[in-house]
C-alpha positions in Angstrom: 0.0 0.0 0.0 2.9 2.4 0.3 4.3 4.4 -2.5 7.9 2.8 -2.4 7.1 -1.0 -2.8 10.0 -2.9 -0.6 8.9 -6.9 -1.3 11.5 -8.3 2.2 8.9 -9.1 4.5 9.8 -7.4 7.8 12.0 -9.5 10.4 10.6 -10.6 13.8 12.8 -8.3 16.0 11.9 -5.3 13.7 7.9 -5.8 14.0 8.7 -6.5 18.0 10.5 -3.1 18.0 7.7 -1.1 16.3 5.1 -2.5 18.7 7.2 -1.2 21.5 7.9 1.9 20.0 3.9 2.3 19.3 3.2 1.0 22.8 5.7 3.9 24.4 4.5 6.8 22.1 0.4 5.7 22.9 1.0 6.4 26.3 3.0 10.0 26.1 0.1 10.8 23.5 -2.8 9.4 25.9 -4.3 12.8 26.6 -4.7 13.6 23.3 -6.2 10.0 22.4 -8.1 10.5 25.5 -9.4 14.2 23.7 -10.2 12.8 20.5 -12.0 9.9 22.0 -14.1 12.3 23.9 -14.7 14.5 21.0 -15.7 11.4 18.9 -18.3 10.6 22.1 -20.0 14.5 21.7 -19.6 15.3 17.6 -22.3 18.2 18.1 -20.5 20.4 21.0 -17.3 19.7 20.0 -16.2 17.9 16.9 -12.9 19.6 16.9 -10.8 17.5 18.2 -11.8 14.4 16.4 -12.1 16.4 12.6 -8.3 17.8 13.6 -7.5 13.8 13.9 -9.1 12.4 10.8 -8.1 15.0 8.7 -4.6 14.7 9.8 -5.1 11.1 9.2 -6.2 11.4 5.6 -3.3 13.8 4.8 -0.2 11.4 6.0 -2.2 8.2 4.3 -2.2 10.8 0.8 2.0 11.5 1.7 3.0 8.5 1.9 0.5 5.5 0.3 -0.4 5.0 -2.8 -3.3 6.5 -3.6 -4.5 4.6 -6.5 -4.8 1.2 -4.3 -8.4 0.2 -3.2 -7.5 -0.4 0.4 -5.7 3.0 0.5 -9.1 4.3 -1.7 -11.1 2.5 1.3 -9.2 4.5 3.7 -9.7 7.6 2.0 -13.2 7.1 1.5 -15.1 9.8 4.2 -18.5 7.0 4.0 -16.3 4.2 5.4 -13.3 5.5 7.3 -14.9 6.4 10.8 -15.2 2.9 12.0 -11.2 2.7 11.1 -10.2 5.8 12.8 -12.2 4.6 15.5 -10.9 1.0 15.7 -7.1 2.5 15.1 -7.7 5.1 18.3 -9.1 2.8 20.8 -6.5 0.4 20.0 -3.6 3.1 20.4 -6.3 3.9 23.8 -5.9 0.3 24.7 -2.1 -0.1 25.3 -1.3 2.8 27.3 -1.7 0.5 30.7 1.0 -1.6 32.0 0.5 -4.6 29.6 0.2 -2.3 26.7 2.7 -4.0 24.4 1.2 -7.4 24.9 -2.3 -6.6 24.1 -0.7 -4.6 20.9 0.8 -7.3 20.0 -2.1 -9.8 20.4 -4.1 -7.5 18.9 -1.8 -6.8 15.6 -1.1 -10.4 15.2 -5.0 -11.8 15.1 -5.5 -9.0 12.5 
């Protein structure tokens, strides 16, 4: 789905080390997630939050994917991509505790 096409599948210490690395930034960037989760809860008051997210979202995914795939088309699709975003920030919610790596990695793995 990403613009450069790399074929090596990625090695076992290197998807270990992105799951911790994801695991360590979700809980410095809790209050945010926390923010957006609430903003998702009340989209009448305050939809700020949550529209800041998505539309942040939808700018990397046009960076740095390629565009013209149908998943990456799915993504970008406004109908669809709420239960994503959703799904991607309660995830990232998720790991913050204590056995935040594990359940990442459970989680990413059973995909």
């Amino acid at each position: 789905m990403r613009n450069s096409f790399n074929n090596i599948n990625i090695k076992l210490e290197e998807f270990e080390a992105l799951i911790k690395l994801a695991a360590e930034l979700a809980k410095f960037l809790y209050p945010y997630l926390r923010q957006i989760l609430q903003s998702r809860d009340d989209l009448i008051r305050n939809p700020n939050a949550w529209n800041e997210f998505k539309k942040r979202y939808i700018e990397l995914i046009k960076e740095r994917f390629n565009t013209n795939s149908m998943k990456v088309k799915k993504l970008l699709d406004p109908n669809s991509n709420d239960e994503v975003f959703n799904k991607i920030i309660l995830t990232l919610a998720l790991c913050v505790s204590d056995d935040g790596y594990l359940k990442l990695r459970t989680n990413l793995l059973n995909y």
